[in-house]
C-alpha positions as CSV (number, residue, x, y, z in Angstrom):
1,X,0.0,0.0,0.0
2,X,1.2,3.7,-0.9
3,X,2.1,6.2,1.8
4,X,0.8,9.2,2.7
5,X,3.2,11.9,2.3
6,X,1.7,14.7,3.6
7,X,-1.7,15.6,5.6
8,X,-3.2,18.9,6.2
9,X,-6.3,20.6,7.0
10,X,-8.3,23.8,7.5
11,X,-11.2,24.6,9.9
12,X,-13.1,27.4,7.4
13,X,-14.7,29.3,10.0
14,X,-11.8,29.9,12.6
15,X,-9.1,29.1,10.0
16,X,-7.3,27.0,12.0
17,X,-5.2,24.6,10.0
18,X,-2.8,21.7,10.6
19,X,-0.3,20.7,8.2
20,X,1.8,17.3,9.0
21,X,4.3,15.0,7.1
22,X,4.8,11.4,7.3
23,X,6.6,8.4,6.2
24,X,8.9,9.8,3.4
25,X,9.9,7.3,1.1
26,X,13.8,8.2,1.3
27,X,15.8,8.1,4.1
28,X,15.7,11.9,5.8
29,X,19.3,14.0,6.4
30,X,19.9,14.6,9.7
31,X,20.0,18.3,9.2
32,X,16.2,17.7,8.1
33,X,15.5,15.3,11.3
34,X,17.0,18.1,13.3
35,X,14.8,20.7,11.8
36,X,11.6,18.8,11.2
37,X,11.6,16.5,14.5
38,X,10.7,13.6,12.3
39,X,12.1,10.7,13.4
40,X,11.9,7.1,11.0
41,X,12.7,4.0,12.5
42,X,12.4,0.3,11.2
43,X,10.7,-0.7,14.2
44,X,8.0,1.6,14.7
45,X,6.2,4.4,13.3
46,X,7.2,8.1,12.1
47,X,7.4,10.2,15.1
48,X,7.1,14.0,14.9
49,X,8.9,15.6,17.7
50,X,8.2,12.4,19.9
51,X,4.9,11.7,19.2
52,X,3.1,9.8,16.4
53,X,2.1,11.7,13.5
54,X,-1.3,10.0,12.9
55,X,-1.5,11.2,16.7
56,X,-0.7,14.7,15.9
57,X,-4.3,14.8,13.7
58,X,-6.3,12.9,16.1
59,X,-5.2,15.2,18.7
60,X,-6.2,18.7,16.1
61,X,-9.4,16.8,15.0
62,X,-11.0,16.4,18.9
63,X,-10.9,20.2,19.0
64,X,-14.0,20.3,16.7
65,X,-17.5,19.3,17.4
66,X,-17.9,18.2,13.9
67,X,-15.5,16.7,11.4
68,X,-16.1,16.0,8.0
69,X,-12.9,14.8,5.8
70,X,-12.4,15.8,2.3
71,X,-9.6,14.4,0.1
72,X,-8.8,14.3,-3.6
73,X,-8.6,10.8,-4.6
74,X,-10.0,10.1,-1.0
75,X,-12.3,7.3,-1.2
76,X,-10.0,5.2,-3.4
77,X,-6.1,5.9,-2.2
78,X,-6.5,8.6,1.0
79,X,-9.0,7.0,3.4
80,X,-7.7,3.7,2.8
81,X,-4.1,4.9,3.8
82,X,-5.4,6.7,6.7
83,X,-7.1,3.5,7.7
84,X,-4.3,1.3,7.5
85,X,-2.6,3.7,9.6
């Protein structure tokens, strides 16, 4: 299964937004560990500055009392992904 790459979002009314990348399919520089916080091991998942990344969403998404997703390509290669994840 493909990996998602980048994920990002926008609450319209407020603006807020969240913008988070994840599992890149080359090893990452150090320089760009140090300045990202993202952290890819072979025995777990991508950590952003400690944390899971699929956590970092979750965590945005519970500030809303109602979340509706929205992708390009989402029913057939996004949702799936995020699934698996």
């Amino acid at each position: 299964m493909p990996h998602i790459t980048q994920i990002a979002a926008v609450e319209p009314e407020s603006g807020s937004s969240f913008n988070c990348y994840l599992v890149p399919k080359v090893p990452l520089a150090a320089s760009a560990r140090q300045i990202t916080g993202i952290v890819v091991s072979d025995s777990g998942p991508m950590m952003v500055n400690g944390k899971p990344a699929v956590h970092k969403l979750m965590t945005w998404i519970e500030g809303f009392p109602i979340v509706i997703l929205v992708a390009h390509s989402g029913r057939r290669y996004h949702f799936p992904v995020l699934n698996s994840t």
